[in-house]
N, C-alpha and C positions, 0 to 999 in steps of 0.2 A: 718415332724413336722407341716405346715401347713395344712394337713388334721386331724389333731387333736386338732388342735385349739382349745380351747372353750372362749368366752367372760367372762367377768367378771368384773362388775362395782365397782368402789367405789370410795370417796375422803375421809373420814378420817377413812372409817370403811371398811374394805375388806373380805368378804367371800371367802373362798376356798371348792369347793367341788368337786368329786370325783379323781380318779386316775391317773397319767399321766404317762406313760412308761418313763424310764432313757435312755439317750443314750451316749455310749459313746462312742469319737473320740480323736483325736490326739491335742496336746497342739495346734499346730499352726492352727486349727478349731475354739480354744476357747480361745479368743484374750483379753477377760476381765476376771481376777484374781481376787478373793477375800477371805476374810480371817477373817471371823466374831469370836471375840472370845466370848466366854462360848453359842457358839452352837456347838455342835456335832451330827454326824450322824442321819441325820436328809433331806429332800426335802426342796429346796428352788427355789424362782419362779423369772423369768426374767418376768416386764409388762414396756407394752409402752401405753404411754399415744395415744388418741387421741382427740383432744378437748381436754374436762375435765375428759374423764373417762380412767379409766385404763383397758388393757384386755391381757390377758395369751397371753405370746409370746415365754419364753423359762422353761425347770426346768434341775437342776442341783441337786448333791447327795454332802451335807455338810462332808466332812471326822469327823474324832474324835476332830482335831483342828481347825475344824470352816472352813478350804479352799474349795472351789467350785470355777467352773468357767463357763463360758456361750459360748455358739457358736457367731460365727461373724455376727454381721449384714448387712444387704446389703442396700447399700448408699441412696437407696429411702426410705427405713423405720428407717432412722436411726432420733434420736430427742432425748425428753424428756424420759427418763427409771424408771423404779422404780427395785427393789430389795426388794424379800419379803421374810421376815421367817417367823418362825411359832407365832403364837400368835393370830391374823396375826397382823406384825410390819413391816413397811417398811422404807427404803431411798431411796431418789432419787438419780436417776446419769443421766450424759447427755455422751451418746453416739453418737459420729460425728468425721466429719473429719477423718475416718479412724483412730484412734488411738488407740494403745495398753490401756488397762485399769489394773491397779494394786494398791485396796484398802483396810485399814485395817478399821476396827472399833471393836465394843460391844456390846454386847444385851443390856447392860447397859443404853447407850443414844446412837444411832444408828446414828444422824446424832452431836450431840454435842461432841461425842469422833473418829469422822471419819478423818482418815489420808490419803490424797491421794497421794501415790508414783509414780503412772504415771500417765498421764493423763491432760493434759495441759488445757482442756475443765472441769475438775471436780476440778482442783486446783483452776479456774477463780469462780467456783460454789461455790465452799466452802471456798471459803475467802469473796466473797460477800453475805455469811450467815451467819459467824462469824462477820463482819462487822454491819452487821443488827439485828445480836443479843446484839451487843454493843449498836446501838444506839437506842434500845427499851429499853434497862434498863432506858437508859437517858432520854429517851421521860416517862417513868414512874414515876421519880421522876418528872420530870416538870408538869405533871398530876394532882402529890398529892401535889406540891406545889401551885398548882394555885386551887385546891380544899381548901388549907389551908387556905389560904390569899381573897378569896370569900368576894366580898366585899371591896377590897381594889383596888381605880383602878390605883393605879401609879406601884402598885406593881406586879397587873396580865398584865398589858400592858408589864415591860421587861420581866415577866414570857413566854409572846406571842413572843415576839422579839427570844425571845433564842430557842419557838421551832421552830417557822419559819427558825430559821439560820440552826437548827438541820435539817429539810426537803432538804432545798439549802444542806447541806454538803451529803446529801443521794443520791442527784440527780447527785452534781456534781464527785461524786464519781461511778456511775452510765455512765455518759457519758465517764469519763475518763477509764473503763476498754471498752468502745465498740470502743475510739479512737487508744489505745493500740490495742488490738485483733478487730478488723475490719472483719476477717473473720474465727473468731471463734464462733462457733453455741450459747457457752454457754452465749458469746457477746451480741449476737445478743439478745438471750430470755430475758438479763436483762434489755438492752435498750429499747425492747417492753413495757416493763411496768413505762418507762418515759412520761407523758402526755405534750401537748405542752401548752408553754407559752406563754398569748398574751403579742405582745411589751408592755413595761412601759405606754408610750403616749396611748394607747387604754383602759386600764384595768377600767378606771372610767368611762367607755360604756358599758351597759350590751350586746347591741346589737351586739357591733361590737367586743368585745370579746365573745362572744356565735358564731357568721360566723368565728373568726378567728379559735378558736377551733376545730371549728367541720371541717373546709377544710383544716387544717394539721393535725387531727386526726391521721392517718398514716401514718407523718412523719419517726418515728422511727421505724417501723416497714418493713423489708424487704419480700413486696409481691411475691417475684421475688424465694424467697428462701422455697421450699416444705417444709423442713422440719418443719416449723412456723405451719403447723393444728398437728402436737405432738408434743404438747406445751399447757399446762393449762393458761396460762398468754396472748396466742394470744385468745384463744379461750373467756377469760373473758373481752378482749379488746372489742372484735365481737359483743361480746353479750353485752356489754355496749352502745356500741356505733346506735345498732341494737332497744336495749330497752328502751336505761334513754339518750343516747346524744340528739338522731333523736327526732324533734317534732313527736309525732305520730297519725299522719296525712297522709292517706294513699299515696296521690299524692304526697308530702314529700319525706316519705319514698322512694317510689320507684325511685323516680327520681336521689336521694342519692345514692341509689342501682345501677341505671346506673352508676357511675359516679365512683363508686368505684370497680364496675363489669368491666370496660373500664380498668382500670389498671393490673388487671388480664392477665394472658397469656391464651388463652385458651386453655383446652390440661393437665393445669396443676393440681396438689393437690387440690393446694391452692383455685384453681377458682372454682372445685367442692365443693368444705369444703363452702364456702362463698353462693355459690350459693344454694348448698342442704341448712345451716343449717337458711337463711333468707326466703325461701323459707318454710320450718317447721315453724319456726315461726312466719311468715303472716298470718298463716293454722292455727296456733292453739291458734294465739291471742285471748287475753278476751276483746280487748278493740274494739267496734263497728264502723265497715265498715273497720277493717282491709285486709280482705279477697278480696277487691279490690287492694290492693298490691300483695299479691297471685297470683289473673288472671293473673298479671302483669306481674309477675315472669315467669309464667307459660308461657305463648304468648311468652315472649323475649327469654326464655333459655333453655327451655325444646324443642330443635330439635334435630333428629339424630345427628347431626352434633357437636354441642355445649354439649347436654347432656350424651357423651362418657360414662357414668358409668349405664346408665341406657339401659335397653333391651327393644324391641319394644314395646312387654305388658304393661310391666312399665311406659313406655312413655303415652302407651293410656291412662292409669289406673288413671293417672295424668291432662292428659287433659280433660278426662269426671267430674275430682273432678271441676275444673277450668271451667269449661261448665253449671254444674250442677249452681254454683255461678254468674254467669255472670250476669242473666237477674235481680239480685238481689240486684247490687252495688249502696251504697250510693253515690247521686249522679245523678240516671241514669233515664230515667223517666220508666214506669212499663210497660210490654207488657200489652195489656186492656185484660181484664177481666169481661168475660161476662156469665155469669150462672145462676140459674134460680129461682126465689122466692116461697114460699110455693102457692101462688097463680097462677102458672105458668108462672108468665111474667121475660120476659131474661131483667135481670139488668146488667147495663154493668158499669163498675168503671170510666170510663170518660164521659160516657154521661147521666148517672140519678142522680151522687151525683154532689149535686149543694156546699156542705160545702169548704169551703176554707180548711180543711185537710179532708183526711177519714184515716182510721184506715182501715184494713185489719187484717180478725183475723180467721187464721185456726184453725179449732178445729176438736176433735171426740168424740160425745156424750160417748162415751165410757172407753175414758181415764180421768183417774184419778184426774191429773193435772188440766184438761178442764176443771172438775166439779169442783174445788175450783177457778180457776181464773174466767170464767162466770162468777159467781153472782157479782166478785170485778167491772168486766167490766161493766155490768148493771147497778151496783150503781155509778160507775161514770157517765157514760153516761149520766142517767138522771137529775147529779147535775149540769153537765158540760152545756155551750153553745153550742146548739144542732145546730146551725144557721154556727156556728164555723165550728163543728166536725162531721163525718158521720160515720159511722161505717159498715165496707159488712163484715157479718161474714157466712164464707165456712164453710161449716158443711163436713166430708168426708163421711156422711150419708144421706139417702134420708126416705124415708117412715115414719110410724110411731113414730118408734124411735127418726127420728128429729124433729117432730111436736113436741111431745112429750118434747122433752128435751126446742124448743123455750117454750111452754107455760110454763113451771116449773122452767124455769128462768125469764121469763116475759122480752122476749129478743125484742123489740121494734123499732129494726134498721131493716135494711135491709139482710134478710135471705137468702141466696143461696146456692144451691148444684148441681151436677150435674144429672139430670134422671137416674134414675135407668134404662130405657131402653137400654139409650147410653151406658150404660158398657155392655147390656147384646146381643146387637144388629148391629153390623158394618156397615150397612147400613144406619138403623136411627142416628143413631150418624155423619155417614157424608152426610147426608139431611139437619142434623141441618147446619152444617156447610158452605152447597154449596146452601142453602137458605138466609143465613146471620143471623139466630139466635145468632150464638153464632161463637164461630173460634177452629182450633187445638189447638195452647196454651193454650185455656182456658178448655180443653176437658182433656190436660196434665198438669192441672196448678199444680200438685205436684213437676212434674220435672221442669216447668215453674218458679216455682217460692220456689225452692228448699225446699221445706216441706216433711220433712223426719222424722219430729216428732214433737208433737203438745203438747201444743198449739203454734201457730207462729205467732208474729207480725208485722205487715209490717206499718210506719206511713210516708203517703203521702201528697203531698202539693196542691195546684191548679191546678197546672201543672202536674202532676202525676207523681212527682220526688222524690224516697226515701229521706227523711228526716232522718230519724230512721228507725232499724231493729232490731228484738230479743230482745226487750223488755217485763219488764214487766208492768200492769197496772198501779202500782203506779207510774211508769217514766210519765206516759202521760204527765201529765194536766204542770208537770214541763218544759219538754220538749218543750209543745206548746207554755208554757209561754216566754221560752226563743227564739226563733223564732220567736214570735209576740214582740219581745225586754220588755216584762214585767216582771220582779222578784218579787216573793215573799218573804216578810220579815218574820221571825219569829213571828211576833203580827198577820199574815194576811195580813196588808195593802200593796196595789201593787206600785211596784213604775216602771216607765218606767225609761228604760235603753236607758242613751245616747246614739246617735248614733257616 
């Protein structure tokens, strides 16, 4: 069965596409019963959550009266389930603790008409659904009552009191099935999604309720127990507290990530699932200089040893992404950079610009992009404090074509590229280099200084310490403002920013 696998993603919409062979075994093979009525004869699909998505784990043949049943699953993959019929319509079930499963329902409302007859994991499930379907009615009319009354503040203040009581009765109902069932799976996934409270005495501290929160973040949550990554409700904990809890701020971040990577077992699910999915998205944040949590990631976790789910290639394939970014980190000061101006003399990024920033701006006369951001660049530069700001812009072009492109942009900074001999010549290229022209990083400043697609901005400070990266031109002048503690008001006028 698991060489037929196939994935298949969804949260409220699920595609099913092609074929899956029927098998069939003996009742005490297939330990979950079910009994859908007004479906008949008909394929229905067993999926287990991982994270948040769902993906084809078993299928079964619906008879005339709705009954299917599903093979046993085996105690490391057991968790969060769904049940799919056709439409595609699904409900969830939670499969754990080794327990017999025997459920009725309806195509009708699949989870509002569902009976569970065995199941002591899906009885804890579906009472604390029905429960929560009670108290969103309620929370609804307190809604349109407090929409009603708009305006009136004696009246929406006990409107607030009653839904706040309504929250506490969610919560504490909540805690009291995980005191009850302690080690029942479907316990535990409810308790995950109780967030902690700071004491009374703290809550009028933003500060010290923001540390209390976020260093018993997960409390309730049992890191110790695998099956929590098939689980939607851990997985949107992770991602919460990964996203919108953490200042995101790379040294922050990662430090957090230590701290919460230490209570990990390693070896386990759970520390994979945590480690891969912080690690994705370090790598694919939008938000600037996150990629120095990545390295991070990468340096601390990604060994033989630690990285158990990954194969050697794999391993390297991740550390050259992590290599490639390194010499790039906000933060960090820049390898120099030393290459060669239309007049032939070797400019070097710490010893000729004298501006308290420079700007670093890879381009290729030839992309696209480069041709509408140049002229913005230009026209800033020259309205900008030139005393201020310096600009080394790399051309990945030499000859004509780049002279060409400086004078039809009326580019008036400091031009470099590297010889067209040094690529065509091994020799001259490390003459330049064992003479003191110029150096290897700057010979490889592509990989040096991870330029994999242009235009690239690099914005440095006195010290030659990334300030900003991957920006665009309109960022500049904002940017420097705020660095040199100056904001601009809407009317223009600058005001300096306390210290």
């Amino acid at each position: 069965m698991n060489q037929m696998k196939k994935k298949f993603m969804f949260r409220y919409t699920l595609m099913i596409a092609g074929f899956f062979a029927l098998s069939f075994s003996s009742a005490q093979d297939k330990p979950y019963e079910f009994q859908v009525h007004h479906l008949e004869d008909t394929v229905v699909y067993l999926a287990n959550y991982y994270g948040e998505k769902l993906y084809y784990s078993d299928t079964a043949y619906a008879d005339s009266e709705g009954n299917f049943s599903f093979h046993e699953v085996s105690d490391e993959n057991q968790g969060k389930y769904a049940v799919v019929i056709p439409g595609p319509k699904y409900f969830e079930i939670v499969i754990a603790d080794n327990e017999k499963i025997k459920i009725e329902t309806d195509t009708a409302d699949l989870a509002g008409m569902l009976k569970v007859h065995e199941s002591q994991n899906n009885k804890i499930l579906y009472n604390y659904m029905n429960f929560l379907t009670e108290r969103r009615k309620e929370r609804e009319k307190l809604l349109e009552k407090l929409e009603e009354n708009e305006g009136k503040p004696e009246i929406t203040k006990a409107i607030k009191t009653e839904y706040n009581a309504l929250n506490d009765k969610v919560v504490k109902y909540q805690r009291s099935i995980a005191e009850k069932n302690p080690n029942k799976f479907a316990a535990k996934e409810i308790i995950m999604a109780v967030e902690p409270e700071p004491p009374a005495e703290i809550r009028e501290d933003k500060a010290k309720s923001y540390y209390y929160y976020k260093s018993h973040y997960f409390d309730n949550i049992d890191l110790k127990d695998d099956r929590i990554i098939r689980s939607p409700i851990f997985h949107g904990r992770l991602d919460n507290y990964l996203n919108k809890t953490l200042i995101q701020d790379p040294d922050t971040v990662s430090k957090a990530m230590d701290v919460l990577i230490g209570k990990l077992e390693p070896g386990s699910e759970v520390f994979k699932y945590v480690v891969h999915y912080a690690t994705y998205s370090f790598e694919t944040s939008k938000i600037m200089g996150m990629d120095k949590a990545f390295v991070h990631m990468v340096d601390n976790y990604y060994t033989p040893d630690l990285a158990f789910w990954m194969d050697e290639e794999k391993l390297e394939t991740i550390k050259e992404k992590a290599n490639q970014k390194r010499n790039t980190l906000i933060g960090d000061v820049i390898p120099e950079l030393i290459l060669m101006d239309t007049a032939g003399n070797w400019i070097s990024t710490h010893r000729d610009l004298k501006q308290k920033y420079v700007l670093l701006y890879f381009y290729d006369p030839d992309c696209g992009h480069c041709k509408k951001e140049t002229p913005k660049l230009v026209e800033f530069y020259k309205s900008f404090d030139q005393k201020l700001l310096g600009v080394y812009a790399v051309s990945s072009e030499t000859g004509k074509k780049w002279t060409d492109f400086i004078d039809k942009n009326e580019m008036s900074f400091s031009n470099v590229a590297i010889p067209k001999k040094a690529y065509e010549d091994a020799n001259y290229a490390t003459k330049l280099i064992t003479s003191g022209k110029t150096n290897y990083t700057s010979l490889k400043y592509t990989e040096t200084y991870d330029v994999f697609s242009t235009p690239k901005i690099i914005l440095v400070d006195q010290d030659r310490v990334i300030r900003a990266k991957d920006i665009g031109v309109d960022q500049i002048e904002n940017l420097i403002n705020r660095f040199e503690g100056v904001e601009v008001e809407e009317d223009g006028k600058e005001e300096t920013i306390a210290d």
